[in-house]
N, C-alpha and C positions, 0 to 999 in steps of 0.2 A: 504494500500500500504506500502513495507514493504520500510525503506531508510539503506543504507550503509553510515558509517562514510568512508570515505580515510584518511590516516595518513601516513604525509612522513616526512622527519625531519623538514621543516619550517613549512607546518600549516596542519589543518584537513578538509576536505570537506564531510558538510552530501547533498549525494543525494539521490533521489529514486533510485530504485532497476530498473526500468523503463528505467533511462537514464541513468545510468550503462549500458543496455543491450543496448538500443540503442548506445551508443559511440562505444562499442565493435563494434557491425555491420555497424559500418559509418567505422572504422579501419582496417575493413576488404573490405571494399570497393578500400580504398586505400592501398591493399596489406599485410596488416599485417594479419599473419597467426599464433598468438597467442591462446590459448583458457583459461578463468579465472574461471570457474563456479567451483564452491564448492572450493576455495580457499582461502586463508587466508591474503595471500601478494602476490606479484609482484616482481619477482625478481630483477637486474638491467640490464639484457639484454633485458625480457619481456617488463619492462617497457621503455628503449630505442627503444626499436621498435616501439610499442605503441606509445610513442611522437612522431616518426619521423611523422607515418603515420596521426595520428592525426593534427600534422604542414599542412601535406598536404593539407590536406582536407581543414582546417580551411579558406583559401580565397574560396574556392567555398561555405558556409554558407551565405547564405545573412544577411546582417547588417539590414534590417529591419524586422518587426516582420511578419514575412511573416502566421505567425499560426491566428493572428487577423485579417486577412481578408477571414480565413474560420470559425469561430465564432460568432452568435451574439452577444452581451451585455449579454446575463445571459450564455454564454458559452454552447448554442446549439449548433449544427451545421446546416450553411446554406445547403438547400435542394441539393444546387448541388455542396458541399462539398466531394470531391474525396478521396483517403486515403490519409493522410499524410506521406510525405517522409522525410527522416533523417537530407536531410537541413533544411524543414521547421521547424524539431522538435528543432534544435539548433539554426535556425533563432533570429534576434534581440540581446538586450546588454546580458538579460538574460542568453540565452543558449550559445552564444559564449566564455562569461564569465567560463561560465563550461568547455567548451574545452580549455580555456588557461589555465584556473587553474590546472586541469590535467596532459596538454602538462609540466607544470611549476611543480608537484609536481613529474612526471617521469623521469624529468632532474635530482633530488635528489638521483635518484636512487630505494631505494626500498619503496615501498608505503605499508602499511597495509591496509587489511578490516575487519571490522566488521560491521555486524548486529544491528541496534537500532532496 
């Protein structure tokens, strides 16, 4: 799985390549009609968009880890385990965490990417 560094002027986030795509598709849920693939940065209007829409969203995320009660212990999935939707993917301190970090490094304005 490949991860993307972010880089904006206060700090760096490496995520996967994974929930890069998923945040994009939760941003577009809530209206944002940006598109980032094969890019390198984020300008400063893309990325105000992006926060705004991502602000949005972020109260409908549940605060609990809503992914670990479709999981067993070694990380199966329970048999009547449904697909996972974009809240659940951000559910909990973990993935909400990712969304403000984001929301917080698009406020700076312009974010880089790179490939690890």
């Amino acid at each position: 799985m490949q991860h993307l560094n972010l880089t904006s002027l206060n700090e760096t986030l490496n995520i996967s390549e994974q929930d890069w795509l998923a945040m994009l598709r939760l941003a577009k849920v809530y209206g944002w009609k940006g598109y980032l693939m094969d890019t390198c940065a984020i300008g400063p209007t893309v990325a105000t968009t992006l926060a705004l829409a991502l602000r949005e969203a972020l109260p409908d995320v549940p605060r609990h880890d809503a992914l670990r009660e479709k999981f067993d212990d070694f990380g199966e999935p329970h048999p009547s385990t449904d697909d996972i939707n974009l809240y659940e993917w951000f559910s909990g301190q973990q993935g909400r965490d990712i969304l403000s970090r984001v929301i917080r490094m698009c406020d700076t304005g312009t974010i880089f990417i790179s490939g690890t």
